[in-house]
C-alpha positions in Angstrom: 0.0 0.0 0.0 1.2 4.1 -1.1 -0.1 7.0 -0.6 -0.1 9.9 -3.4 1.5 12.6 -1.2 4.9 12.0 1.1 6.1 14.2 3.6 10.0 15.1 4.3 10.9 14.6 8.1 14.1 15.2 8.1 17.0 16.1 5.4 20.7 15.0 6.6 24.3 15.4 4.8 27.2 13.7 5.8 30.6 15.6 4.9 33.1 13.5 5.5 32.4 9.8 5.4 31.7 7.7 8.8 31.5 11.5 10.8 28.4 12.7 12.4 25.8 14.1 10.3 24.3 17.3 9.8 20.7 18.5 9.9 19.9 20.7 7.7 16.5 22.7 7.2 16.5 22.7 3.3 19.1 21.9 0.6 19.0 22.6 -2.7 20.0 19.9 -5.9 21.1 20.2 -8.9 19.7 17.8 -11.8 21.8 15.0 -12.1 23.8 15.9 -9.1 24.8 14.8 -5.5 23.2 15.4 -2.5 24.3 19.0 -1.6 27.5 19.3 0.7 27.6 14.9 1.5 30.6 12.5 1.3 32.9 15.2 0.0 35.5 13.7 1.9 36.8 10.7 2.9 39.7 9.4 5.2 41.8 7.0 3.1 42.5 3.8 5.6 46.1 3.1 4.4 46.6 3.3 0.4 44.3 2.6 -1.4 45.0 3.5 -5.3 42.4 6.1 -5.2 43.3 8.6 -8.2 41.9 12.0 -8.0 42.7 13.2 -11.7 40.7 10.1 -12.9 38.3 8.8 -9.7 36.9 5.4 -9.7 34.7 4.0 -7.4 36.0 1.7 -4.1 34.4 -0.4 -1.7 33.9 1.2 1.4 36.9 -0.9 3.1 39.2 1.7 1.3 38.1 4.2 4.1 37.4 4.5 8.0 33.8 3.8 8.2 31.2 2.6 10.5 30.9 -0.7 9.0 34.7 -1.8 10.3 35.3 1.6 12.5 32.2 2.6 14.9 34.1 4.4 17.5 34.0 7.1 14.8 30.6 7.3 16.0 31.4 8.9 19.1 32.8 11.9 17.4 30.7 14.9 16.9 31.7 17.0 13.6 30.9 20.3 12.8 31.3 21.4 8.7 31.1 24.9 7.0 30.8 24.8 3.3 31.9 28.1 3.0 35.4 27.5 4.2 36.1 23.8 4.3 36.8 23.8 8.2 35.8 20.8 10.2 35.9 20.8 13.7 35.8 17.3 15.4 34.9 17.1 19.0 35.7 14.1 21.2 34.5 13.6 25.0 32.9 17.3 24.9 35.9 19.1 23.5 37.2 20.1 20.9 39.9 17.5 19.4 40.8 18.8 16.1 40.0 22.3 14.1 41.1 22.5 10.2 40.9 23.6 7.4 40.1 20.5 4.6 41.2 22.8 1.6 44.3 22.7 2.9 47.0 20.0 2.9 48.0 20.9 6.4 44.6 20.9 7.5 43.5 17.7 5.9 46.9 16.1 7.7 46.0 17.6 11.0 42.9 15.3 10.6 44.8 12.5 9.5 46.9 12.3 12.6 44.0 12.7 14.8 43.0 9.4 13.2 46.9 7.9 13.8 45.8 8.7 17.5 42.2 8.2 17.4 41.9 4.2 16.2 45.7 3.5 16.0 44.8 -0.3 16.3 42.6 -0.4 13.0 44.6 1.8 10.6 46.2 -0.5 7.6 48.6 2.1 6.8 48.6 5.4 7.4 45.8 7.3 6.9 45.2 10.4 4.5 42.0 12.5 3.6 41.0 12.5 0.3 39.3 15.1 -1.4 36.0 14.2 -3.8 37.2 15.6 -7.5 34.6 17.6 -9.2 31.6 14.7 -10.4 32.2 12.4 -7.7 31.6 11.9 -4.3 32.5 9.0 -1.6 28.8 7.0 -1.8 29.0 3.7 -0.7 27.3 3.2 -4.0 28.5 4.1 -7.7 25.0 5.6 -8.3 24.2 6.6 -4.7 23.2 10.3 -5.4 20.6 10.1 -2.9 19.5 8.1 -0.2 16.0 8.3 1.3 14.7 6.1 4.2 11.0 5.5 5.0 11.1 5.8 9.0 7.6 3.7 8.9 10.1 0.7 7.4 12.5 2.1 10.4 10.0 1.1 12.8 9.0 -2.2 11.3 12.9 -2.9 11.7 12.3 -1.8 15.5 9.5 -4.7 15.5 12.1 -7.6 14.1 15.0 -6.5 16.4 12.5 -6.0 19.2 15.1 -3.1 20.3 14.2 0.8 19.8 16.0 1.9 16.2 17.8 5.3 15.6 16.8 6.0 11.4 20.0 8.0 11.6 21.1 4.6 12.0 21.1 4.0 8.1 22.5 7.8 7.4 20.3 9.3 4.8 20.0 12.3 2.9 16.0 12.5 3.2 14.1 11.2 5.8 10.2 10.2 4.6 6.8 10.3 6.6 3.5 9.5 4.8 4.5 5.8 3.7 3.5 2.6 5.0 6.1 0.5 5.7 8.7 -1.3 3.0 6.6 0.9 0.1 9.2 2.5 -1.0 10.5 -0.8 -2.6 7.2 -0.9 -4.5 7.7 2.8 -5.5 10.8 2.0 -8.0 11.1 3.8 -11.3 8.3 6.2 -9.9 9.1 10.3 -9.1 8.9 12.0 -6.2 8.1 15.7 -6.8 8.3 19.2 -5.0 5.9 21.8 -5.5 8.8 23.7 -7.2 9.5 21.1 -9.8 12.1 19.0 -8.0 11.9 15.5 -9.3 13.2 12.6 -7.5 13.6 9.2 -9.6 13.7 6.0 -7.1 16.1 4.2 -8.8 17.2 0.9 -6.7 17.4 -0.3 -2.6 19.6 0.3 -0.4 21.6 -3.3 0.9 22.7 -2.3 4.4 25.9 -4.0 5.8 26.9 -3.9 9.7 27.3 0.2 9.9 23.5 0.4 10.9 24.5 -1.7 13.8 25.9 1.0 15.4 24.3 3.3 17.5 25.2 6.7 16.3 25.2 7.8 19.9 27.1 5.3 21.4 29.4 3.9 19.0 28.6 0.7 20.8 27.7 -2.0 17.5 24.7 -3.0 19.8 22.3 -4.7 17.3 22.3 -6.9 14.1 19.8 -5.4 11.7 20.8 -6.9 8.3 20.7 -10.6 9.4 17.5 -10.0 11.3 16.0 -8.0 7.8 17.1 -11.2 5.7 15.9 -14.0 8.3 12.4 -12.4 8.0 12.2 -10.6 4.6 14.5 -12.3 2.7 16.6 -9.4 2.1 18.8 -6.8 4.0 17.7 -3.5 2.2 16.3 -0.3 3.7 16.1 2.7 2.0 16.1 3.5 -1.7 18.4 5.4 -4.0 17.0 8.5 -6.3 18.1 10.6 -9.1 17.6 13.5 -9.6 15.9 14.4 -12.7 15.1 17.8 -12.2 16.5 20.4 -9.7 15.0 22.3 -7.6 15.0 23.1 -3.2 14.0 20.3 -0.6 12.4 21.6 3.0 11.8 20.1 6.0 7.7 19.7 6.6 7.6 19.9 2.7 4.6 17.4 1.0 6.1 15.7 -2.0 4.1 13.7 -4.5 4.1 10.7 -6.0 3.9 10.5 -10.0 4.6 8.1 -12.8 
Protein backbone atom coordinates (compact mmCIF):
# COMPACT_ATOMS: atom_id res chain seq x y z
CA UNK A 1 0.00 0.00 0.00
CA UNK A 2 1.15 4.11 -1.13
CA UNK A 3 -0.06 7.03 -0.59
CA UNK A 4 -0.10 9.90 -3.43
CA UNK A 5 1.50 12.59 -1.17
CA UNK A 6 4.88 12.03 1.06
CA UNK A 7 6.10 14.25 3.58
CA UNK A 8 9.97 15.10 4.30
CA UNK A 9 10.88 14.64 8.13
CA UNK A 10 14.15 15.19 8.12
CA UNK A 11 16.98 16.08 5.43
CA UNK A 12 20.73 15.02 6.63
CA UNK A 13 24.25 15.39 4.84
CA UNK A 14 27.22 13.74 5.78
CA UNK A 15 30.59 15.62 4.85
CA UNK A 16 33.07 13.47 5.49
CA UNK A 17 32.41 9.83 5.39
CA UNK A 18 31.70 7.65 8.79
CA UNK A 19 31.47 11.49 10.82
CA UNK A 20 28.43 12.69 12.37
CA UNK A 21 25.81 14.11 10.28
CA UNK A 22 24.35 17.28 9.76
CA UNK A 23 20.73 18.52 9.93
CA UNK A 24 19.86 20.73 7.67
CA UNK A 25 16.48 22.74 7.17
CA UNK A 26 16.55 22.68 3.26
CA UNK A 27 19.13 21.86 0.56
CA UNK A 28 19.05 22.61 -2.73
CA UNK A 29 19.96 19.90 -5.90
CA UNK A 30 21.11 20.23 -8.85
CA UNK A 31 19.71 17.84 -11.83
CA UNK A 32 21.80 15.04 -12.08
CA UNK A 33 23.83 15.88 -9.08
CA UNK A 34 24.77 14.76 -5.54
CA UNK A 35 23.15 15.36 -2.55
CA UNK A 36 24.34 19.03 -1.56
CA UNK A 37 27.51 19.25 0.70
CA UNK A 38 27.60 14.90 1.52
CA UNK A 39 30.58 12.54 1.29
CA UNK A 40 32.91 15.24 0.01
CA UNK A 41 35.49 13.72 1.94
CA UNK A 42 36.83 10.66 2.88
CA UNK A 43 39.65 9.37 5.25
CA UNK A 44 41.79 7.04 3.12
CA UNK A 45 42.53 3.77 5.61
CA UNK A 46 46.09 3.13 4.38
CA UNK A 47 46.59 3.29 0.42
CA UNK A 48 44.30 2.62 -1.45
CA UNK A 49 44.98 3.49 -5.31
CA UNK A 50 42.42 6.12 -5.22
CA UNK A 51 43.31 8.60 -8.20
CA UNK A 52 41.94 12.03 -7.99
CA UNK A 53 42.70 13.15 -11.67
CA UNK A 54 40.66 10.08 -12.90
CA UNK A 55 38.31 8.78 -9.73
CA UNK A 56 36.90 5.38 -9.67
CA UNK A 57 34.65 3.96 -7.40
CA UNK A 58 36.05 1.71 -4.10
CA UNK A 59 34.42 -0.42 -1.68
CA UNK A 60 33.87 1.24 1.37
CA UNK A 61 36.89 -0.94 3.15
CA UNK A 62 39.16 1.75 1.29
CA UNK A 63 38.10 4.19 4.11
CA UNK A 64 37.41 4.51 7.96
CA UNK A 65 33.80 3.78 8.16
CA UNK A 66 31.22 2.63 10.53
CA UNK A 67 30.88 -0.65 9.03
CA UNK A 68 34.71 -1.80 10.34
CA UNK A 69 35.34 1.60 12.51
CA UNK A 70 32.17 2.56 14.93
CA UNK A 71 34.06 4.39 17.53
CA UNK A 72 33.98 7.11 14.84
CA UNK A 73 30.56 7.27 16.00
CA UNK A 74 31.35 8.92 19.12
CA UNK A 75 32.78 11.89 17.37
CA UNK A 76 30.75 14.85 16.85
CA UNK A 77 31.69 17.03 13.64
CA UNK A 78 30.93 20.26 12.82
CA UNK A 79 31.30 21.44 8.71
CA UNK A 80 31.09 24.86 7.05
CA UNK A 81 30.76 24.83 3.27
CA UNK A 82 31.90 28.09 2.96
CA UNK A 83 35.36 27.46 4.18
CA UNK A 84 36.06 23.84 4.29
CA UNK A 85 36.83 23.77 8.23
CA UNK A 86 35.79 20.75 10.17
CA UNK A 87 35.89 20.84 13.68
CA UNK A 88 35.80 17.25 15.44
CA UNK A 89 34.90 17.14 18.98
CA UNK A 90 35.66 14.10 21.16
CA UNK A 91 34.51 13.58 24.99
CA UNK A 92 32.92 17.27 24.89
CA UNK A 93 35.88 19.12 23.55
CA UNK A 94 37.24 20.07 20.87
CA UNK A 95 39.88 17.53 19.36
CA UNK A 96 40.84 18.77 16.11
CA UNK A 97 40.00 22.35 14.14
CA UNK A 98 41.13 22.46 10.24
CA UNK A 99 40.93 23.65 7.35
CA UNK A 100 40.08 20.51 4.58
CA UNK A 101 41.23 22.80 1.58
CA UNK A 102 44.28 22.69 2.87
CA UNK A 103 47.03 19.98 2.87
CA UNK A 104 47.99 20.88 6.36
CA UNK A 105 44.55 20.86 7.51
CA UNK A 106 43.54 17.73 5.86
CA UNK A 107 46.91 16.09 7.67
CA UNK A 108 46.04 17.62 10.95
CA UNK A 109 42.86 15.30 10.62
CA UNK A 110 44.77 12.49 9.53
CA UNK A 111 46.91 12.31 12.55
CA UNK A 112 44.03 12.71 14.81
CA UNK A 113 43.02 9.40 13.20
CA UNK A 114 46.94 7.92 13.76
CA UNK A 115 45.80 8.70 17.46
CA UNK A 116 42.18 8.19 17.41
CA UNK A 117 41.90 4.24 16.16
CA UNK A 118 45.73 3.49 16.03
CA UNK A 119 44.81 -0.31 16.30
CA UNK A 120 42.62 -0.37 12.98
CA UNK A 121 44.64 1.75 10.61
CA UNK A 122 46.24 -0.52 7.58
CA UNK A 123 48.60 2.06 6.81
CA UNK A 124 48.62 5.41 7.36
CA UNK A 125 45.78 7.32 6.93
CA UNK A 126 45.23 10.39 4.49
CA UNK A 127 42.03 12.49 3.61
CA UNK A 128 40.97 12.45 0.26
CA UNK A 129 39.26 15.12 -1.37
CA UNK A 130 36.02 14.23 -3.78
CA UNK A 131 37.25 15.61 -7.50
CA UNK A 132 34.57 17.57 -9.21
CA UNK A 133 31.61 14.72 -10.43
CA UNK A 134 32.17 12.44 -7.66
CA UNK A 135 31.64 11.90 -4.32
CA UNK A 136 32.47 8.97 -1.56
CA UNK A 137 28.77 6.97 -1.83
CA UNK A 138 28.95 3.69 -0.72
CA UNK A 139 27.34 3.23 -4.00
CA UNK A 140 28.51 4.06 -7.73
CA UNK A 141 25.04 5.56 -8.34
CA UNK A 142 24.23 6.60 -4.68
CA UNK A 143 23.18 10.31 -5.39
CA UNK A 144 20.59 10.09 -2.95
CA UNK A 145 19.50 8.09 -0.25
CA UNK A 146 15.97 8.25 1.32
CA UNK A 147 14.67 6.11 4.17
CA UNK A 148 11.02 5.45 5.02
CA UNK A 149 11.06 5.78 8.96
CA UNK A 150 7.58 3.68 8.91
CA UNK A 151 10.09 0.74 7.44
CA UNK A 152 12.49 2.11 10.44
CA UNK A 153 9.96 1.10 12.82
CA UNK A 154 8.99 -2.16 11.32
CA UNK A 155 12.90 -2.89 11.69
CA UNK A 156 12.30 -1.84 15.52
CA UNK A 157 9.48 -4.72 15.54
CA UNK A 158 12.14 -7.58 14.14
CA UNK A 159 14.96 -6.46 16.38
CA UNK A 160 12.52 -6.02 19.22
CA UNK A 161 15.09 -3.08 20.26
CA UNK A 162 14.22 0.82 19.76
CA UNK A 163 16.01 1.92 16.23
CA UNK A 164 17.85 5.30 15.64
CA UNK A 165 16.80 6.04 11.45
CA UNK A 166 19.97 8.00 11.63
CA UNK A 167 21.14 4.58 11.97
CA UNK A 168 21.08 4.03 8.12
CA UNK A 169 22.50 7.75 7.44
CA UNK A 170 20.30 9.29 4.75
CA UNK A 171 19.97 12.33 2.90
CA UNK A 172 16.04 12.48 3.22
CA UNK A 173 14.06 11.22 5.75
CA UNK A 174 10.22 10.23 4.59
CA UNK A 175 6.80 10.33 6.56
CA UNK A 176 3.50 9.52 4.84
CA UNK A 177 4.52 5.81 3.67
CA UNK A 178 3.47 2.58 4.96
CA UNK A 179 6.09 0.52 5.70
CA UNK A 180 8.67 -1.27 3.02
CA UNK A 181 6.56 0.87 0.12
CA UNK A 182 9.20 2.54 -1.02
CA UNK A 183 10.47 -0.83 -2.57
CA UNK A 184 7.23 -0.85 -4.49
CA UNK A 185 7.72 2.75 -5.49
CA UNK A 186 10.82 2.05 -8.02
CA UNK A 187 11.09 3.83 -11.26
CA UNK A 188 8.34 6.21 -9.88
CA UNK A 189 9.14 10.28 -9.11
CA UNK A 190 8.86 12.03 -6.16
CA UNK A 191 8.10 15.72 -6.83
CA UNK A 192 8.26 19.22 -4.97
CA UNK A 193 5.93 21.84 -5.51
CA UNK A 194 8.81 23.65 -7.15
CA UNK A 195 9.45 21.06 -9.81
CA UNK A 196 12.10 19.04 -7.96
CA UNK A 197 11.95 15.53 -9.31
CA UNK A 198 13.24 12.56 -7.49
CA UNK A 199 13.64 9.21 -9.58
CA UNK A 200 13.65 6.03 -7.14
CA UNK A 201 16.14 4.23 -8.76
CA UNK A 202 17.20 0.93 -6.69
CA UNK A 203 17.37 -0.34 -2.65
CA UNK A 204 19.64 0.32 -0.42
CA UNK A 205 21.55 -3.26 0.88
CA UNK A 206 22.73 -2.29 4.41
CA UNK A 207 25.86 -4.02 5.84
CA UNK A 208 26.90 -3.90 9.67
CA UNK A 209 27.26 0.22 9.86
CA UNK A 210 23.54 0.35 10.87
CA UNK A 211 24.49 -1.65 13.77
CA UNK A 212 25.93 0.97 15.40
CA UNK A 213 24.34 3.31 17.51
CA UNK A 214 25.16 6.70 16.26
CA UNK A 215 25.21 7.80 19.92
CA UNK A 216 27.07 5.29 21.40
CA UNK A 217 29.40 3.93 19.01
CA UNK A 218 28.60 0.68 20.77
CA UNK A 219 27.75 -1.96 17.47
CA UNK A 220 24.69 -2.97 19.76
CA UNK A 221 22.26 -4.66 17.33
CA UNK A 222 22.25 -6.93 14.10
CA UNK A 223 19.81 -5.38 11.69
CA UNK A 224 20.85 -6.87 8.30
CA UNK A 225 20.71 -10.65 9.44
CA UNK A 226 17.47 -9.96 11.25
CA UNK A 227 15.96 -8.01 7.83
CA UNK A 228 17.06 -11.18 5.68
CA UNK A 229 15.88 -13.97 8.30
CA UNK A 230 12.43 -12.36 8.00
CA UNK A 231 12.21 -10.59 4.61
CA UNK A 232 14.47 -12.25 2.66
CA UNK A 233 16.56 -9.42 2.12
CA UNK A 234 18.81 -6.79 3.97
CA UNK A 235 17.75 -3.51 2.25
CA UNK A 236 16.29 -0.30 3.73
CA UNK A 237 16.07 2.74 2.03
CA UNK A 238 16.12 3.53 -1.70
CA UNK A 239 18.38 5.41 -3.97
CA UNK A 240 17.04 8.48 -6.30
CA UNK A 241 18.08 10.56 -9.09
CA UNK A 242 17.63 13.48 -9.58
CA UNK A 243 15.88 14.44 -12.67
CA UNK A 244 15.09 17.75 -12.21
CA UNK A 245 16.50 20.42 -9.70
CA UNK A 246 14.99 22.29 -7.60
CA UNK A 247 15.05 23.05 -3.21
CA UNK A 248 13.95 20.26 -0.63
CA UNK A 249 12.42 21.64 2.97
CA UNK A 250 11.80 20.05 6.04
CA UNK A 251 7.68 19.67 6.55
CA UNK A 252 7.59 19.95 2.75
CA UNK A 253 4.65 17.37 1.01
CA UNK A 254 6.12 15.68 -2.03
CA UNK A 255 4.12 13.70 -4.52
CA UNK A 256 4.12 10.71 -6.03
CA UNK A 257 3.86 10.53 -9.97
CA UNK A 258 4.59 8.11 -12.78
Amino acid sequence: MTTDLVRIAGLYRYPVKGLSPEALESAHLETSGYFPGDRLYAIENGPSGFNEVAPRHLPKVAYLMLMRNEALARLRTRFDATTHRLEIEENGREAVSADLGTEEGRQAVADFMKGFVPHELRGAPRVLASPPGYRFTDARDGYVSLVNRASVQAVEDLVGAPVDPLRFRANLYLDGLEPWAENDLLGRVLETPDGLRLKLARRTVRCAAVNVDPETGIRDLAIPPALDRHLGHSDCGVYAEVLNGGTVRVGEVLRVVG
